[in-house]
C-alpha angles and dihedrals in degrees: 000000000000114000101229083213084068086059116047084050086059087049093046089050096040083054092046096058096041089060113121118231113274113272119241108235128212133214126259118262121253111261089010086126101056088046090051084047089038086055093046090056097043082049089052094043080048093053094048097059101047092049090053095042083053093051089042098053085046094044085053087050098045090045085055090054090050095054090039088058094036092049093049096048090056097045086044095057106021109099100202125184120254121263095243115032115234110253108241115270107232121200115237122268120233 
């Protein structure tokens, strides 16, 4: 049978060769920290707004529906007189 021992070394040494060249890294910016916490702030501000911008547009709906319903109910129930009074009707005389 295989050793499995046999084979993880063939893995390890398939992974050594395979391994890309070290990257030079280079250092941070200066000021590079208060711009990234800068940019956190402007996206919440930026949150803020559009979620407000979302609940207000519902808010404004939901206002419409309200005077929709209100103004129904009152036209629905409300008897109001007509706008020229019918003349008496007299009966003939003989």
């Amino acid at each position: 049978m295989n050793d499995p021992q046999h084979n993880w070394q063939k893995l390890v040494a398939a992974a050594r060769r395979a391994s890309p060249p070290p990257v030079e890294t280079k250092p941070v910016p200066p000021g590079f920290a208060s711009r990234i916490v800068a940019l956190r702030e402007s996206v919440i501000a930026l949150a803020r707004v559009l979620l407000w911008r979302r609940w207000s547009v519902a808010i404004a709906i939901l206002c419409v529906v309200v005077f929709l319903v209100i103004l129904t109910l009152q036209r629905c129930t409300e008897a109001t007189p007509p706008l020229i009074d019918t003349p008496e009707l007299l009966p003939p005389a003989p």
